[in-house]
C-alpha positions as CSV (number, residue, x, y, z in Angstrom):
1,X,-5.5,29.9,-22.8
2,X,-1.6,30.6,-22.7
3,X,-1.0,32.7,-19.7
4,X,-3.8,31.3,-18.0
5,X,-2.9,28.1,-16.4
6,X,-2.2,28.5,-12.9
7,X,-0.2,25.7,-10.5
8,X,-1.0,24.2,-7.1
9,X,1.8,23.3,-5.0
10,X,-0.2,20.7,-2.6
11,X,2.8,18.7,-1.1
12,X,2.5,19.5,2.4
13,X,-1.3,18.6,2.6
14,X,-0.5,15.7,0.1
15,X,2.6,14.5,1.4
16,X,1.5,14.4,5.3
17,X,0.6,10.9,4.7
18,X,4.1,9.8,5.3
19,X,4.9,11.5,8.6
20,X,0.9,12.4,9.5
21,X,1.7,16.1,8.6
22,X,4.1,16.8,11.2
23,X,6.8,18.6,8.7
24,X,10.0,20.7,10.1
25,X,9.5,23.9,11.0
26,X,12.6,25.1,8.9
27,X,11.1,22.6,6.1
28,X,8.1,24.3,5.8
29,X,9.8,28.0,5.9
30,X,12.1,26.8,3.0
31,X,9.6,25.2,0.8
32,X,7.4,28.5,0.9
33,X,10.6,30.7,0.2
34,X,10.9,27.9,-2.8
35,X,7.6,28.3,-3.8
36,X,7.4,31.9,-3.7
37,X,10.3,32.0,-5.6
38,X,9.1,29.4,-8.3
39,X,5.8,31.9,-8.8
40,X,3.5,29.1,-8.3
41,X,-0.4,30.1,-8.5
42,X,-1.2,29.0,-4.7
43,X,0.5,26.6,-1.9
44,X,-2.2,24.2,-0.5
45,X,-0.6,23.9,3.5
46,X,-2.5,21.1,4.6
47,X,-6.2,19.6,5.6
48,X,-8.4,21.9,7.7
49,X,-10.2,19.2,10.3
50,X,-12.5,18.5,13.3
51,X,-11.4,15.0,13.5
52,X,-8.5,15.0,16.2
53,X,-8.0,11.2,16.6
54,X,-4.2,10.4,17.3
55,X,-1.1,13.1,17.1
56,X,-0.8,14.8,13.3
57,X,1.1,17.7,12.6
58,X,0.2,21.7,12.2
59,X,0.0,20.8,8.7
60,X,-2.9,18.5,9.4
61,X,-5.1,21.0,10.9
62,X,-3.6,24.7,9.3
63,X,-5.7,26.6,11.6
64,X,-4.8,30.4,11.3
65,X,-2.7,30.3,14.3
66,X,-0.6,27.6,12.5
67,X,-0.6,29.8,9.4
68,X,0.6,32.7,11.9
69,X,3.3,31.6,13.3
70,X,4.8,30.7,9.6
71,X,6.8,33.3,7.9
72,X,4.6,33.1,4.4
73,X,6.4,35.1,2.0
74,X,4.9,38.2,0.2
75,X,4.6,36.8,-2.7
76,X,2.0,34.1,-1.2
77,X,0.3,36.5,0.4
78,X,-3.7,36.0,-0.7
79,X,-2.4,32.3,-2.6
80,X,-2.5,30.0,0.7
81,X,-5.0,27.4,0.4
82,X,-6.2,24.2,2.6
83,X,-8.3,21.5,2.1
84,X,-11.5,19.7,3.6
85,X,-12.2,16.2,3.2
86,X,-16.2,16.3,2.1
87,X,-17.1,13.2,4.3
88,X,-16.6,15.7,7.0
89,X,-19.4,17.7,5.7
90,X,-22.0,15.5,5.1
91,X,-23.9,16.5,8.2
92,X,-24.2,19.4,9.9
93,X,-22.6,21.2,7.1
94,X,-22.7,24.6,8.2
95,X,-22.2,24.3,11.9
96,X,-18.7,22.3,11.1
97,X,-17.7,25.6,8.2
98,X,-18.6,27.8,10.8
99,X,-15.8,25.8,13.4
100,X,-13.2,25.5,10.9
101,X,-13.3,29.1,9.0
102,X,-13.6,32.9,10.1
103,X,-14.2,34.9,7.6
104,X,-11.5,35.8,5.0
105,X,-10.6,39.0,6.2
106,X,-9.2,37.3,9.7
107,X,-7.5,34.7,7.7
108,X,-4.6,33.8,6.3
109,X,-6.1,31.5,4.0
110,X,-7.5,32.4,0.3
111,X,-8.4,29.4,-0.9
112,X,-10.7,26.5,0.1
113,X,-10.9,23.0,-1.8
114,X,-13.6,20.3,-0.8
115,X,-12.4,16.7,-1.9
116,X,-15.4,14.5,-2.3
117,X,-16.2,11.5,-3.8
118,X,-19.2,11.2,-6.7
119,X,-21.4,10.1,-3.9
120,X,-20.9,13.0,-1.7
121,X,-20.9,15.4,-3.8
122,X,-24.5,16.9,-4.0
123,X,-24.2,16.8,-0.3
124,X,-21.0,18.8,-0.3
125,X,-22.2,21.5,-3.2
126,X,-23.5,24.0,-0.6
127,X,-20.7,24.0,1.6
128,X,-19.6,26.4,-1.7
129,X,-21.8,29.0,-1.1
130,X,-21.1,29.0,2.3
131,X,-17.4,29.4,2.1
132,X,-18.0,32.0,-1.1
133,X,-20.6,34.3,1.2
134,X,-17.5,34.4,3.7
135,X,-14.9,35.4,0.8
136,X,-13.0,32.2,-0.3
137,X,-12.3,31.5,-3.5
138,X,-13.7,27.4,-3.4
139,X,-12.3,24.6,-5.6
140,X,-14.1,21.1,-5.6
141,X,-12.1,18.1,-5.9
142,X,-14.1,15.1,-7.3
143,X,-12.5,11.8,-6.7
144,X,-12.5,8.4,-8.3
145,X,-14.4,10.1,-11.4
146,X,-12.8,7.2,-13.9
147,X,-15.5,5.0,-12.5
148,X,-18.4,7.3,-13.9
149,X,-19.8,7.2,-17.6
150,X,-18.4,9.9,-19.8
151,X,-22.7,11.1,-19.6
152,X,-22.4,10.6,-16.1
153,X,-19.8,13.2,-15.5
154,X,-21.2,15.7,-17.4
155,X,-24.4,15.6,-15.2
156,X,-22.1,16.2,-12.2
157,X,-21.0,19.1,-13.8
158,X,-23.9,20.1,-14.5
159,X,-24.9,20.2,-10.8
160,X,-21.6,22.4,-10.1
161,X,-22.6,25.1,-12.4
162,X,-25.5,26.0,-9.6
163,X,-22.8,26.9,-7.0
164,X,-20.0,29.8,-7.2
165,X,-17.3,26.9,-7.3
166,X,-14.2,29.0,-8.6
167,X,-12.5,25.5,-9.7
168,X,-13.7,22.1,-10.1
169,X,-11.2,19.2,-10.2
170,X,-11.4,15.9,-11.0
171,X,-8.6,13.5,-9.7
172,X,-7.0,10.4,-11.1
173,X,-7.1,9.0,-8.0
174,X,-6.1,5.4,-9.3
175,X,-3.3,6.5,-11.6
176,X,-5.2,4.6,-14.0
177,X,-6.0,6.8,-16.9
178,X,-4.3,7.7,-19.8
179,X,-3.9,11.2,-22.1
180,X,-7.1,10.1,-24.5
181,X,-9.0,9.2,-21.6
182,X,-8.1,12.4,-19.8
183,X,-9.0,14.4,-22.8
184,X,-12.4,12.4,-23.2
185,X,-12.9,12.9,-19.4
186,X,-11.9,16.7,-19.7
187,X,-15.1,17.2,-22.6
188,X,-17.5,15.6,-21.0
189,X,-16.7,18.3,-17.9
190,X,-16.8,20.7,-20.5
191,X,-20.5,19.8,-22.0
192,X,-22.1,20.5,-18.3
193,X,-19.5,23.3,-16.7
194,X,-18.7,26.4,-18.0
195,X,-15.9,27.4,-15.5
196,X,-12.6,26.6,-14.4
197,X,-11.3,23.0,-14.7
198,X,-8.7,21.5,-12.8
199,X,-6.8,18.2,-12.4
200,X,-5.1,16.2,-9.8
201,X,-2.5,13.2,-11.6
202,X,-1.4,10.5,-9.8
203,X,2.1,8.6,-10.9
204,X,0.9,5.0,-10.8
205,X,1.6,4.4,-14.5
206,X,4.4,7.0,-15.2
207,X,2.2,9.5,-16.7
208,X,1.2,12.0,-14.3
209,X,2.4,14.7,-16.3
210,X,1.4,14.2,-20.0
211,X,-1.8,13.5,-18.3
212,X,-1.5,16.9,-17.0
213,X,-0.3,18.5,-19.9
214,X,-2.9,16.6,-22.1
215,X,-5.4,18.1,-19.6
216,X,-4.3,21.8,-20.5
217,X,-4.1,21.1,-24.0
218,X,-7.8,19.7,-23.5
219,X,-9.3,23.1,-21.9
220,X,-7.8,22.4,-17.7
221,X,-6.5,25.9,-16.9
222,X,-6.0,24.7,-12.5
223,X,-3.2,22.1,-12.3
224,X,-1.6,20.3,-9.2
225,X,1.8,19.3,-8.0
226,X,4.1,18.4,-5.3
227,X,7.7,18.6,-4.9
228,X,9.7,14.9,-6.1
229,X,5.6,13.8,-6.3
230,X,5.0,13.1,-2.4
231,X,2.0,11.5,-1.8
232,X,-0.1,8.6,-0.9
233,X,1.5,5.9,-3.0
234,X,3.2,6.2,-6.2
235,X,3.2,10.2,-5.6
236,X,2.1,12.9,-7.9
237,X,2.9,14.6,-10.9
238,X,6.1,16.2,-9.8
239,X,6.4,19.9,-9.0
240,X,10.2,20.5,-10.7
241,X,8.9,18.3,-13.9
242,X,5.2,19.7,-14.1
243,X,6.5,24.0,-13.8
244,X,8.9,23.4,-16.4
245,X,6.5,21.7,-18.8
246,X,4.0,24.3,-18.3
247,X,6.3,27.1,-19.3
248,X,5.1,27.8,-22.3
249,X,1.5,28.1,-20.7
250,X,2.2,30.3,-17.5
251,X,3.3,34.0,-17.9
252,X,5.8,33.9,-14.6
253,X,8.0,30.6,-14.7
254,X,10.3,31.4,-11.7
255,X,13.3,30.7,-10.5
256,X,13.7,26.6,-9.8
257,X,17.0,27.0,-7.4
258,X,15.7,27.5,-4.3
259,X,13.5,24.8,-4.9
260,X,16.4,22.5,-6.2
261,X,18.1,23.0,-2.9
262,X,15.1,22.4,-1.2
263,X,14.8,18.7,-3.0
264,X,18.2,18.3,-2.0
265,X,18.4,18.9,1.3
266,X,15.1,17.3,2.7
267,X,12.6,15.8,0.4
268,X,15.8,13.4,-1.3
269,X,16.0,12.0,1.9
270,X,12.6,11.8,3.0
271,X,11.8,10.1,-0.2
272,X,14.6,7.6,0.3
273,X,13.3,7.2,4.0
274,X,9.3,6.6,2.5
275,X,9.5,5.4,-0.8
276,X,6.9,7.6,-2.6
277,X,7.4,7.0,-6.3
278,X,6.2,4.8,-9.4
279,X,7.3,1.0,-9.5
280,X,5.8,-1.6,-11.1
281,X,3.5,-2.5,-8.1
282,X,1.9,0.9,-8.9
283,X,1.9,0.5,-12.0
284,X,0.0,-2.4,-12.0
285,X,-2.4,-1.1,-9.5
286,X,-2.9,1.4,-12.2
287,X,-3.4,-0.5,-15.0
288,X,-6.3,-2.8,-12.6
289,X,-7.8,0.5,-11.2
290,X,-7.0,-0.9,-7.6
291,X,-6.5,2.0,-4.4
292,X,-2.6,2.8,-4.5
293,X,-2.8,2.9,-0.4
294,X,-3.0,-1.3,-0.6
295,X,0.9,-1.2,-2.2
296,X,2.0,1.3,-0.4
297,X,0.9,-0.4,2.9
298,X,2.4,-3.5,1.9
299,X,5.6,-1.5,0.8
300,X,5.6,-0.5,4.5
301,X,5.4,-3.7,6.0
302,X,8.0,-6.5,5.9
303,X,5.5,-8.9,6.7
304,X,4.4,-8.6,2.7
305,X,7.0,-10.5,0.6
306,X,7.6,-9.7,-3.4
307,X,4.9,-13.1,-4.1
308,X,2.6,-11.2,-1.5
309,X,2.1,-8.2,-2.8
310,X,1.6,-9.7,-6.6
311,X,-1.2,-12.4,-4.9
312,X,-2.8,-9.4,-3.3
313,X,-2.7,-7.5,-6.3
314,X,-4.5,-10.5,-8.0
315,X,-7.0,-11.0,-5.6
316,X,-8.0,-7.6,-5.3
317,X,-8.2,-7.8,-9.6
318,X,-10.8,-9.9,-9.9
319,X,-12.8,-8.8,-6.0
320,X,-12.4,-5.3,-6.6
321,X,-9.9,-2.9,-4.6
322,X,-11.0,0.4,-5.5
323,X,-11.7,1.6,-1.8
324,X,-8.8,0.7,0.5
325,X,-9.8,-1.1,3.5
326,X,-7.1,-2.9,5.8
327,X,-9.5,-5.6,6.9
328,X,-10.0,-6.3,3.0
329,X,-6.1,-6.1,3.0
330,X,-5.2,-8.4,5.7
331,X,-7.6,-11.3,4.2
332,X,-6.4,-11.1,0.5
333,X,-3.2,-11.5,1.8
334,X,-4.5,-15.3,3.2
335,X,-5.2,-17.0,0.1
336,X,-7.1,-20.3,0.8
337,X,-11.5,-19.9,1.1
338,X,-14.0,-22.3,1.9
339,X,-14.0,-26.0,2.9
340,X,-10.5,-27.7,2.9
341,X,-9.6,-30.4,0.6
342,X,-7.0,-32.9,0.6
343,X,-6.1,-36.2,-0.4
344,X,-2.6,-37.3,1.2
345,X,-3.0,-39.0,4.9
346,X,0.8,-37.6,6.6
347,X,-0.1,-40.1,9.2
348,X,1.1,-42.8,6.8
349,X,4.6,-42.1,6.7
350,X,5.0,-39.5,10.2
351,X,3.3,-41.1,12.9
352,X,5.3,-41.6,15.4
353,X,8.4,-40.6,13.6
354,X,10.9,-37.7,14.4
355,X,10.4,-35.1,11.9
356,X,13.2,-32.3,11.4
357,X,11.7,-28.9,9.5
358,X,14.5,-27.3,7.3
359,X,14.2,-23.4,7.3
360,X,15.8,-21.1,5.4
361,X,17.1,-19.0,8.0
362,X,21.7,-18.6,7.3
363,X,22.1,-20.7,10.0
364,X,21.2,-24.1,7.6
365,X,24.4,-23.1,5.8
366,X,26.3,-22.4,8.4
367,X,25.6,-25.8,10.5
368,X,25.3,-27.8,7.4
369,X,27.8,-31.0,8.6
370,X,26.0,-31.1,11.7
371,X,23.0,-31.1,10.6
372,X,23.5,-33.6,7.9
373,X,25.0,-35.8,10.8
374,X,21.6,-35.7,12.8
375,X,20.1,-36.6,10.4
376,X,21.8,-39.7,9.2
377,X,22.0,-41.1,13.0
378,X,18.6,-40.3,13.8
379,X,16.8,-40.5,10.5
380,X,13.7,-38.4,10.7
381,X,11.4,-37.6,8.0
382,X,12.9,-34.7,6.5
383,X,10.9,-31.4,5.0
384,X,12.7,-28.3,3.6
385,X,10.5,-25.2,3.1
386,X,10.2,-24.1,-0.8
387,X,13.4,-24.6,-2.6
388,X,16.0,-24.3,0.3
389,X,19.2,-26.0,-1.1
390,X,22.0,-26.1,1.5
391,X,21.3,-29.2,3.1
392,X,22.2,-32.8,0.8
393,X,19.2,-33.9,-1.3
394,X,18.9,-37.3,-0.5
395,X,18.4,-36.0,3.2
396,X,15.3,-34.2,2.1
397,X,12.4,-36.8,2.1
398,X,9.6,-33.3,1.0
399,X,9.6,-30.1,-0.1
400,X,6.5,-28.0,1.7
401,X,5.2,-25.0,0.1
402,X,2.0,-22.9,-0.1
403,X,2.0,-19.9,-1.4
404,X,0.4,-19.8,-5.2
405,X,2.5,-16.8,-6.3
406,X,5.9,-18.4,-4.4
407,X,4.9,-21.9,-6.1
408,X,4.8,-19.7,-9.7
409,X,8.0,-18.4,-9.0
410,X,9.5,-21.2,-8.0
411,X,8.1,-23.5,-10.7
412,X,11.0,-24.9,-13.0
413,X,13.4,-25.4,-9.6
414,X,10.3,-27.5,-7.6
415,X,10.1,-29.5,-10.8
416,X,13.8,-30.2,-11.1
417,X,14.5,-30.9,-7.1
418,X,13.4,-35.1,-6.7
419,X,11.2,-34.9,-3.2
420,X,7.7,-34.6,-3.6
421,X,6.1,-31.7,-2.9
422,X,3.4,-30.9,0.2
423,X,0.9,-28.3,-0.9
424,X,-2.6,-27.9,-0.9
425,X,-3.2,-29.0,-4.3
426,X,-7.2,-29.3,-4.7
427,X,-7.4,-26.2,-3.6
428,X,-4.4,-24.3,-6.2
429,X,-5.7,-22.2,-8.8
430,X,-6.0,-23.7,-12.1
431,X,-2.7,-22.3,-13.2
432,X,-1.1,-23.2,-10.3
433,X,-2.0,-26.5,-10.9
434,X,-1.3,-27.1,-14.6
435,X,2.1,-25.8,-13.5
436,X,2.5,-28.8,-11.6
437,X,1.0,-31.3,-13.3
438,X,4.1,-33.7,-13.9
439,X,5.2,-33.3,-10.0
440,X,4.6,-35.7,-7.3
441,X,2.3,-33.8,-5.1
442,X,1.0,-34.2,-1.6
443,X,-1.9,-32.7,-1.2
444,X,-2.8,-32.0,2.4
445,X,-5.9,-29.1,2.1
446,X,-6.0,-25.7,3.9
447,X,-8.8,-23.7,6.3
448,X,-8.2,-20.2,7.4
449,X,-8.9,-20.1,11.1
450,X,-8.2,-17.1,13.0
451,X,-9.2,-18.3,16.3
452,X,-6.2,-21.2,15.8
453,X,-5.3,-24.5,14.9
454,X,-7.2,-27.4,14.5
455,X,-6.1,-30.7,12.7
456,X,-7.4,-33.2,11.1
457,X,-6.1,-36.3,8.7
458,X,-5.9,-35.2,5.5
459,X,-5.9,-31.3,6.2
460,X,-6.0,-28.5,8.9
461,X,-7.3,-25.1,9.9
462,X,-4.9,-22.7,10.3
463,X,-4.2,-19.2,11.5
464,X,-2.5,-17.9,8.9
465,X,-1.2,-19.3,5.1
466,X,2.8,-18.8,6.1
467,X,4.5,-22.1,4.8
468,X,5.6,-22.7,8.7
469,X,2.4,-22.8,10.3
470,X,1.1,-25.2,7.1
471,X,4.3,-27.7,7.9
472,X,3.2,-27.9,11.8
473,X,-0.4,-28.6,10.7
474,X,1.2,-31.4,8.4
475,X,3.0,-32.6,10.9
476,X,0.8,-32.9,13.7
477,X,-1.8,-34.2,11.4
478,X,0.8,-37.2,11.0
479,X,1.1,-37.6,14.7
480,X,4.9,-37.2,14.5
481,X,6.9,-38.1,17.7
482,X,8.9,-35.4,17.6
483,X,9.4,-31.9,16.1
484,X,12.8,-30.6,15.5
485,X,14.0,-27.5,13.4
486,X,16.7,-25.9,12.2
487,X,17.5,-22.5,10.0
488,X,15.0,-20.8,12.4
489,X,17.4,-18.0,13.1
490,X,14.6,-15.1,13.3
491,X,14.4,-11.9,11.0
492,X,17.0,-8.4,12.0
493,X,15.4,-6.8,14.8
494,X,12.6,-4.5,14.1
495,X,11.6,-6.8,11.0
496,X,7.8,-7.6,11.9
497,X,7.9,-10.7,9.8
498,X,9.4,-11.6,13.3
499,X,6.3,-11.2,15.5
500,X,4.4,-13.2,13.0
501,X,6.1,-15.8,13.0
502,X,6.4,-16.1,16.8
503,X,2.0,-15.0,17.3
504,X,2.3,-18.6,15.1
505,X,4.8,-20.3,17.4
506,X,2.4,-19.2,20.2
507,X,-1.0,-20.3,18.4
508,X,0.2,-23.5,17.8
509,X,1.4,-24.5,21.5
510,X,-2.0,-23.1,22.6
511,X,-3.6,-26.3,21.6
512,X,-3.3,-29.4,23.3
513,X,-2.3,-31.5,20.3
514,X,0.7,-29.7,19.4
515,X,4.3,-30.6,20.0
516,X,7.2,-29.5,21.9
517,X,9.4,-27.4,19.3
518,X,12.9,-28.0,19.8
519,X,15.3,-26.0,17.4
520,X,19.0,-27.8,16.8
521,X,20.3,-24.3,15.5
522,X,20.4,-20.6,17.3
523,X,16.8,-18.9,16.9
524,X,15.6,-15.6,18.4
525,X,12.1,-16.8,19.3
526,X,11.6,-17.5,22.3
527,X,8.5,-19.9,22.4
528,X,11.1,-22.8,20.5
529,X,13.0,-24.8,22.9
530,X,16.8,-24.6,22.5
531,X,19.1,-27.6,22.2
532,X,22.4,-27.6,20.0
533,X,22.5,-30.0,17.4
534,X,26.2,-30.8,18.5
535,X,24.9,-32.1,22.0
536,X,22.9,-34.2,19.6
537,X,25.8,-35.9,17.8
């Protein structure tokens, strides 16, 4: 086998998730001169599609004209390759071939690669025989195959020996596996196909590449890459790692420089920009075989905070996350289900009281005597939100907090501070709860309600589990006379956290019990009334 392996560049088909494949011109023309002068086996361009829904780059499409107009260097002449997602194929198989290839001798393009998942793939097999008749060479990427039986995969290689597929692949496409597993996955390929084997690492866990170079020592003779590991997520086994590693296998090992100053000068700062790359978010994505796209979404938006992510990564544990779906994202980042439950009445000690809500925003510190005046000459009943500390503790009459992975965290500092606590305690998971069992709690339940607000006496249904929209649900349920707030400041423009928290502002003054918001500190939303807390001493 040494001499045979050959290596896949695929970064600007796999990497065109972060800018949707729209790559520099000058970009491209350098990374082909660096791999061309690395002596890699082919250079996968992009996706070859009929789906034109929103703008994506050339490198989303790589139609011949696209490939034209690129200087490809001699040396990948006859080793460009693209790739076809299989769900694209699934009907009218040979009618959509027939729109996205010519046949090889009008095209720049060598090599065709079908990903598919297990259910696809029968489906997809022809599409082989098709592409072959029209003088491709045809890989076949199977996804998600750690899900199968080691029997199971060897009858779906079995199937592949009945088409001229050139290379089949099989994908980590969690990041989950390790060397032994790839090796055990590798022979069970080998008992049902006698051809080339290939492999497609992902970095969730750290071991993309001595899961690739297991795979070679294990019979895999096709291996993938992509410069620094771009790709969905944690990335890939990494192109500058993965050809040096292989140099005892490969006959030409090429000259790394040009692609050194490549990394350098754009895929550095691109990665800086993105944030491809293993952390331990991945890496425990991984380890629960959950879709990499759900941390690198929430990586991506500022609305997901560090406890975020780790409940959604806990949620999607035990409900299963191995096919990303936004709509399954957005609700396992809303942790409370089912009836609401609560046994503290706020009306007892709010109604008809002023109540002032402490934020965390800088502006508690830096109006701290003023506020701490207001308070004494007005006395309202006082909640700080989780474990803010710049305002006097015997000001604070309660602590408010929601969020199971925040009230984890934040554990041994709840159980030191002397207010009690408002949470939804009933409804806490069991570990939550023993957490807390020697704190004064008050527990006012929690409903999820998209459509809004709606409160009742010992709980409330509410738009969204963010700790503010939980304290104006207390509250209101507690009839208070009025609402004032402070540390309210907003998030650094751009910061969506922003227009959450003000589609919250705006939910709650839709309904006709709600109360007129008046913050006593500066605040960039506009749906709070303004008054200085000066004017109120």
């Amino acid at each position: 086998m040494r001499d045979s392996i050959k290596l896949l560049d695929c970064t600007l088909r796999d990497g065109g998730y972060y800018n949707s494949w729209d790559f520099d011109t000058k970009l491209v023309q350098d990374y082909l001169l660096a791999m061309d002068a690395l002596n890699v086996d082919f250079v996968e361009i992009g996706f070859r599609s009929l789906n034109n829904n929103g703008f994506k780059g050339g490198c989303a499409y790589s139609t011949d004209a696209f490939l034209n107009s690129l200087a490809i260097p001699s040396g990948l002449v006859n080793k460009v390759g693209v790739m076809v997602n299989g769900s694209e194929l699934v009907s009218a198989q040979e009618s959509s071939l027939a729109k996205l290839f010519s046949s090889k001798d009008k095209s720049p393009v060598s090599l065709v690669r079908i990903a598919c998942h297990v259910h696809e793939f029968e489906t997809c097999l022809p599409a082989a025989s098709w592409l072959k008749n029209q003088g491709y060479l045809v890989g076949f990427n199977l996804m998600q195959v750690a899900e199968q039986t080691l029997e199971e995969i060897t009858q779906l290689a079995n199937k592949a020996n009945e088409f001229p597929i050139d290379a089949l692949y099989f994908a980590d496409s969690m990041g989950s596996l390790n060397p032994n597993q790839i090796s055990e996955i590798t022979n069970a390929f080998k008992k049902g196909w006698a051809g080339d084997l290939g492999i497609h690492t992902h970095d969730n866990m750290g071991q993309a590449i001595s899961n690739s170079i297991r795979a070679v020592e294990a019979g895999v003779t096709w291996v993938d890459s992509t410069v620094t590991g771009m790709g969905r997520g944690s990335g890939n086994a990494q192109t500058e790692y993965l050809s040096m590693a292989l140099e005892p296998y490969r006959k030409d090992k090429g000259n790394p420089t040009k692609l050194f100053e490549l990394i350098r000068k754009y895929f550095k700062p691109m990665q800086a920009n993105y944030g491809w790359g293993t952390n331990p978010y991945y890496y425990m994505a991984g380890r629960f075989g959950i879709h990499p796209t759900y941390i690198q979404e929430m990586l991506q938006d500022s609305r997901y905070s560090d406890e975020d992510i780790l409940a959604v990564i806990e949620h999607l544990k035990i409900e299963g996350g191995k096919k990303f779906s936004l709509n399954t994202l957005e609700s396992a980042r809303h942790f409370y289900y089912g009836e609401p439950r609560g046994k503290w009445k706020p009306a007892d000690i709010m109604q008809d009281r002023d109540v002032l809500i402490i934020g965390t925003g800088p502006g508690v510190g830096k109006y701290q005597q003023a506020i701490e005046e207001f308070i004494k000459r007005y006395k309202p009943y006082v909640i700080a939100l989780n474990t803010q500390k710049n305002i006097c503790e015997d000001l604070i009459d309660a602590r408010a907090a929601c969020h199971p992975v925040r009230l984890l965290a934040d554990c041994q500092e709840h159980l030191k501070l002397p207010q009690p606590l408002i949470t939804p305690a009933s409804m806490l998971p069991i570990d939550v709860k023993q957490a807390f069992q020697n704190k004064k709690l008050l527990d006012f339940g929690i409903a999820l309600n998209e459509k809004g607000f709606e409160f009742h006496a010992y709980d409330a249904e509410l738009p969204s589990s963010l700790v503010i929209a939980y304290v104006l649900a207390v509250v209101t349920s507690g009839r208070a006379e009025r609402v004032f707030l402070a540390g309210f400041d907003g998030y650094p423009a751009g910061d969506s956290r922003n227009n959450e928290i003000a589609q919250t502002f705006r939910q709650y003054q839709w309904h006709t019990e709600s109360k007129k918001l008046i913050s006593l500190t500066p605040t960039s939303y506009e749906q709070l009334t303004q008054q200085s807390v000066y004017g109120m001493i």
